[in-house]
N, C-alpha and C positions, 0 to 999 in steps of 0.2 A: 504493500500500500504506500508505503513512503516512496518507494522507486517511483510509482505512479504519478504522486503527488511534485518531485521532483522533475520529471520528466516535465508535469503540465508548465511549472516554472520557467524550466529553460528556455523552452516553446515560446512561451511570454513574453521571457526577456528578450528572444532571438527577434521576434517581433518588433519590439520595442524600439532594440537597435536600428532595425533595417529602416524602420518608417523617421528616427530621426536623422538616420546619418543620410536617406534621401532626401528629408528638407533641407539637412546643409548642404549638399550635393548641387540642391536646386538653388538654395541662394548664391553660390560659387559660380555656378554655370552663365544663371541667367544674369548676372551682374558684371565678370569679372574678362572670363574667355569663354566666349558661346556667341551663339551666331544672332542674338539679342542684342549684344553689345555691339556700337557704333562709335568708330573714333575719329581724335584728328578731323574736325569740323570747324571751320574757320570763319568768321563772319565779322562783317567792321559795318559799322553804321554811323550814320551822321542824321542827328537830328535836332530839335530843337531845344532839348535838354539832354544832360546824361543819362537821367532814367527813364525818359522816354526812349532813348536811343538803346538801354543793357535789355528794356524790355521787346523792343522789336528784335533786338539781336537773339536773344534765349527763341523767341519766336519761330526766328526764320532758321535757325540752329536745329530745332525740333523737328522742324518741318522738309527739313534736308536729309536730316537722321531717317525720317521714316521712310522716305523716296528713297533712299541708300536701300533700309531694311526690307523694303518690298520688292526694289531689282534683288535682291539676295536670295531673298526665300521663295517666291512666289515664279509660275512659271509664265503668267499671264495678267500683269496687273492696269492693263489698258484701258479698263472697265473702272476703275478707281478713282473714284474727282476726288478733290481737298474737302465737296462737302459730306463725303460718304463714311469721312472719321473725325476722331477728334483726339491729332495727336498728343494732346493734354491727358488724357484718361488712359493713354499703355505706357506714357514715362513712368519706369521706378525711380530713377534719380536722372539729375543732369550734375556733371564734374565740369570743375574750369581748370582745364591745364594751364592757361594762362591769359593773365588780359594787361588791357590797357587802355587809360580813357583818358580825356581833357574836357571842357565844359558839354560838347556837342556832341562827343566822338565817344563810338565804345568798341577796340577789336578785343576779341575774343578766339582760343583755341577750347573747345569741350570735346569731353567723352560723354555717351547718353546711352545709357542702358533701359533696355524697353522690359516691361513685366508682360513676361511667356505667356501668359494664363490670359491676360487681355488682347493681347496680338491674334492667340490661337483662335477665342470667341470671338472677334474679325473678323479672322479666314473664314469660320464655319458660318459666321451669319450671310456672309456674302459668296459661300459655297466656290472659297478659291482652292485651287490644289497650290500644296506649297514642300518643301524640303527644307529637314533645319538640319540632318547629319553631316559633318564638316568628313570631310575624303583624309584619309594617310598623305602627307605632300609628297610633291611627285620631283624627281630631278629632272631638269631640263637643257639638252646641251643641246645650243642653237650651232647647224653647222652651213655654211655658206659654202656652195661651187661655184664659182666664177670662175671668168677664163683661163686663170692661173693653177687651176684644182681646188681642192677643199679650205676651206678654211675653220677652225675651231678651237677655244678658246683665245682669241684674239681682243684681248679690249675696244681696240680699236678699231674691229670690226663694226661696222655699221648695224648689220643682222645681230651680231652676240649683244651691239649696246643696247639695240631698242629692246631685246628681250629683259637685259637688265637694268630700264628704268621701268618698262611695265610690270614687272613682276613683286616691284617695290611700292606699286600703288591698288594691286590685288584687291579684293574687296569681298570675295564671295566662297560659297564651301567647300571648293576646290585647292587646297592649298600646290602651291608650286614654289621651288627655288632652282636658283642658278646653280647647276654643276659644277663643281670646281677643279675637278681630277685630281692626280696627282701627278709625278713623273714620272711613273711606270703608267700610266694609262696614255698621259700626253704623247707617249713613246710610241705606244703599239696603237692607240685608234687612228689605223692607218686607212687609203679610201678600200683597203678591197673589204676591212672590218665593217666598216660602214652600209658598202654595197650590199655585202653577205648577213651583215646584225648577227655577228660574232656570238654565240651565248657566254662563251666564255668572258669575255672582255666586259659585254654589257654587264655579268652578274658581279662582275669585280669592280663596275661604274657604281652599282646600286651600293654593294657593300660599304664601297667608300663614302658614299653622300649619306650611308643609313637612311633609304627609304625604300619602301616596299614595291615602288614602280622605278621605269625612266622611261624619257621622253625625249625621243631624237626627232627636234625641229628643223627640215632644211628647205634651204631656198636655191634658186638656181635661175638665171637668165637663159630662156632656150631661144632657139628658133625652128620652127615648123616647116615643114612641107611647102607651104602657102609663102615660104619668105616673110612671115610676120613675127616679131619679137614677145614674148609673153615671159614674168617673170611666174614661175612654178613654182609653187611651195608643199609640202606634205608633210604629217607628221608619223608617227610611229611609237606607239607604247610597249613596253617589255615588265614584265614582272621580276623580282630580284633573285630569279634563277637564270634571267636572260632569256627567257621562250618570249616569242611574239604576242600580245595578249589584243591588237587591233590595230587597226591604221586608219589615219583619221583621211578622210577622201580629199585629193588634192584641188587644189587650185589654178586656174592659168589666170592673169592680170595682163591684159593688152599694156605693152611699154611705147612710148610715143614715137620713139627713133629707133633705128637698128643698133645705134649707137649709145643707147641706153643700158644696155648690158652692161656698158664699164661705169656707170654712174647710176645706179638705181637712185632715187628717189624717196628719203626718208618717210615721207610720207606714205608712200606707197609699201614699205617694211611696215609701218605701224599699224594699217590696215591689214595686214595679212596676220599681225601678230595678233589684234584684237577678234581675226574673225576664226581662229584657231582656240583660241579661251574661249571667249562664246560657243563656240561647239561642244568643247569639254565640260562645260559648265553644264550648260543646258542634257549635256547627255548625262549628268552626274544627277542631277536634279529630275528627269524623268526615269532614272533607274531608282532613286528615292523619296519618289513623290506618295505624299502626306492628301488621299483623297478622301472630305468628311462625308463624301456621297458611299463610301466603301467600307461595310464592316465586313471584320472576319476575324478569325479563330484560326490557331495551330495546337497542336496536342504535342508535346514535349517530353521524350526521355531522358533523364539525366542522372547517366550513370555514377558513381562515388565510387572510386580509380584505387587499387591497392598502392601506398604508399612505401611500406615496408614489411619485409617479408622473411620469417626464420620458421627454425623447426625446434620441439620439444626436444630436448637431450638427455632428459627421465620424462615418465611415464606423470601424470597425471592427475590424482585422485582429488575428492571431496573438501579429502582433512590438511589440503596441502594451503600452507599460509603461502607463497610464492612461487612462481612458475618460471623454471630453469631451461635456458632457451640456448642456442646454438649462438648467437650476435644477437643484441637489441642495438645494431649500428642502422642511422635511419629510421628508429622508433623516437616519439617525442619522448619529453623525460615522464610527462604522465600523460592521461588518455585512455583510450577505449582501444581492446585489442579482441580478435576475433579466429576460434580455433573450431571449426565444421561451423554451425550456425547458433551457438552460442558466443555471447558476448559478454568482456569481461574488462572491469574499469582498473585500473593499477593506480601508485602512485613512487616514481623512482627517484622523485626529491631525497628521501630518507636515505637514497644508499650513499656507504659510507667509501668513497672509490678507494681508499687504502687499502679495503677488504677484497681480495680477487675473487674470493666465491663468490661473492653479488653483485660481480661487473655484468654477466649475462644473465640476466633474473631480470623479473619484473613484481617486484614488490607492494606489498599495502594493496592485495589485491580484493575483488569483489563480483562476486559472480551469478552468473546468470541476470545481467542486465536485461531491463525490459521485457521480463517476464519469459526470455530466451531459457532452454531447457540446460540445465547442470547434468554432462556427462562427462565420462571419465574416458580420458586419452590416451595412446602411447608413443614412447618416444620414436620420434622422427614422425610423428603429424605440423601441419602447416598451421604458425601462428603468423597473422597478419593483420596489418593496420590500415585503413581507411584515410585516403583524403577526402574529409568532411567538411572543409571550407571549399570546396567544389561546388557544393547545394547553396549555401546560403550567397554564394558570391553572384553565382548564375542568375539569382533569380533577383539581385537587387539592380547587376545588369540591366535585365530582361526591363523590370520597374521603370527603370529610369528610361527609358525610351519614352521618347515624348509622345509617341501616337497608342503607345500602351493603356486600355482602360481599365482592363481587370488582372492578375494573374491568380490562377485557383488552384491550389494545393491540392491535385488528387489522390495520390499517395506516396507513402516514402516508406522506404525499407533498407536495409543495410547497404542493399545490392545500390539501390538507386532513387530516384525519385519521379512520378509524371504531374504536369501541371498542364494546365490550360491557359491559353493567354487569347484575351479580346482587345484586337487592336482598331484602327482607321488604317483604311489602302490595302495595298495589295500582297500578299505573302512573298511577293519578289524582294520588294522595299522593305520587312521585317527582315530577310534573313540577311540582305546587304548590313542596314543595321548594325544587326548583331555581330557580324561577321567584323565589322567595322572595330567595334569597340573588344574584339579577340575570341567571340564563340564561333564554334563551326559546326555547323550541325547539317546532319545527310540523313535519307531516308532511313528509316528502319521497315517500314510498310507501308502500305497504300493510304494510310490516314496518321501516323503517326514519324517523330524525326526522333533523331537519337544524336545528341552531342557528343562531336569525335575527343575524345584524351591525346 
């Protein structure tokens, strides 16, 4: 009865935990780094006093912020006039990074963090689809062919610069940075690596920038059949084993002159560059697009992974205060340990490690946990330990997904756990998600998934 009693507490407090350390979770996200938060917003005003002038500026400040945050999240917000909200009611706070005034005048730099909760009941009143999961960043190594051959990492490339001043003013849930190499890659990405998309090379690019993609931008001045000049651009994604993972479909741009080849046209890079992020964006955002017209449900296996793993080195009985094991190397020092489907609680604080007999033991023991049956063992049976922060981790994961509405505890047993989760959108955009934030989960059956270990 006390085990019983014991157990309902734990449960409680496991409870207790998860629902607080989600509100902090959520005040950190939606305020701090999350796709709510809006920075580096610059406004100067001139008016007929100061404070009429710091109040038009907070104003038009707000009003920037939210135009930013609806190109971010939403995938169609053309429908949206100024009178269809009221950017005043989703501000949580406005920050001033810096300002500066004189009688008339007031510039200002702010950060403006919008409240999740009122943005979302926007979308859903006005039935937009929208995507708030931010993407793993991707490396990006712009390579230029001109008539000379390739060119890459070159400052002073035109094509590598305009990449690295757009990629400093990014704005949306696709993160991207500038590849840097090193000298052993500057060495070998040579044009046939390029041509060919090396795996090896590329998974040694990824390694070094530590990110889970890259992304080979190149540009190139051709000429056609027809004798017209066109500058070509394409891009290329690889995942950080080097395999090809898509190609984003190229581009031709008519160039004015034949002669234009040896002098592209900044401007003409910048538009190619902007209409390659807008592609990735927009494909990023319809692969996790957030629809309030779309409910659905997934049923979830999750399995709890043996951790550590020895064998009895005597036999087992009743009357026995301690259980003498082959290594408890990889076992916590206390915890829950598990020999056929009995379960049994130790505690190996008390051993005295001067003492060699009790360096392989498992101490202060307790058994038949949770009403699990007391039998007796012999030596060389399988003691083994549970990771049990698997279960409660997964599902605080799962919680925190913002288009998550319910998750339902079906059942849990040693082996594992299933839950049910009611979300908004589509079971595609759920397991990107997940997959996002490190779960991985594959069919088990025709209605149910199972989280790979």
């Amino acid at each position: 009865m006390i085990i019983k009693y014991f157990k309902i507490i734990i449960i409680f407090i496991f409870e207790i935990i998860i629902i607080d350390t989600n509100a902090i979770a959520s005040i950190i996200d939606d305020c701090r780094n999350s796709s709510f938060f809006i920075q580096n917003i610059k406004v100067d005003i001139t008016k007929k006093n100061l404070l009429e002038a710091r109040s038009v500026a907070e104003k038009k400040a707000k009003n920037i912020a939210l135009s930013r945050l609806l190109s971010r999240l939403t995938l169609n917000n053309s429908i949206i006039t100024p009178e269809s909200y009221n950017e005043f009611d989703m501000v949580e706070y406005l920050k001033i990074n810096s300002e500066a005034n004189s009688n008339k005048r007031y510039k200002a730099d702010f950060d403006i963090c919008f409240n999740r909760e009122s943005v979302i009941n926007f979308f859903l009143k006005n039935k937009l689809q929208y995507a708030e999961t931010y993407r793993k960043p991707i490396s990006v190594l712009p390579i230029y062919r001109g008539p000379r051959g390739f060119i890459l990492w070159d400052p002073k490339d035109l094509w590598y610069s305009v990449w690295n001043d757009r990629l400093k003013t990014l704005d949306g849930l696709v993160k991207l940075k500038l590849a840097k190499g090193s000298l052993y890659l500057k060495r070998n990405m040579t044009t046939k690596v390029i041509l060919n998309s090396d795996e090896q090379i590329i998974k040694k690019l990824a390694n070094n920038e530590n990110t889970d993609s890259v992304l080979l931008v190149v540009a190139e001045p051709i000429m056609l059949n027809d004798g017209k000049t066109y500058l070509s651009t394409y891009a290329k994604l690889f995942d950080n084993s080097g395999k090809l993972k898509n190609v984003l479909p190229g581009n031709k741009t008519p160039l004015k002159t034949k002669t234009s080849i040896y002098n592209i046209e900044e401007r003409m890079f910048q538009d190619e560059v902007d209409n390659i992020l807008n592609s990735i964006e927009l494909n990023w955002k319809i692969d996790n697009v957030i629809d309030p017209n779309i409910s659905n449900r997934v049923d979830l296996w999750i399995p709890i992974p043996i951790s550590a793993s020895s064998t009895l080195t005597e036999p087992l009985i009743s009357s026995n205060k301690s259980i003498k094991v082959k290594s408890i190397v990889g076992f916590n020092k206390s915890g829950i340990i598990k020999i056929n489907d009995e379960l049994i609680s130790y505690n190996n604080n008390i051993i005295r490690r001067v003492d060699k007999n009790l360096s392989n033991s498992f101490e202060d023991i307790s058994r038949g946990l949770f009403d699990t049956k007391i039998k007796e063992y012999r030596k060389g049976d399988t003691v083994v330990q549970k990771n049990i922060d698997i279960w409660p981790l997964s599902i605080k994961i799962i919680r925190s997904l913002p288009f998550v509405k319910e998750v339902k505890v079906i059942s849990i047993a040693s082996s594992g756990g299933r839950i049910l989760v009611n979300f908004l959108g589509s079971k595609k955009t759920f397991f990107q998600a997940i997959f996002e934030k490190g779960l991985v989960f594959k069919n088990l059956n025709t209605s149910q998934y199972i989280l790979k270990n």
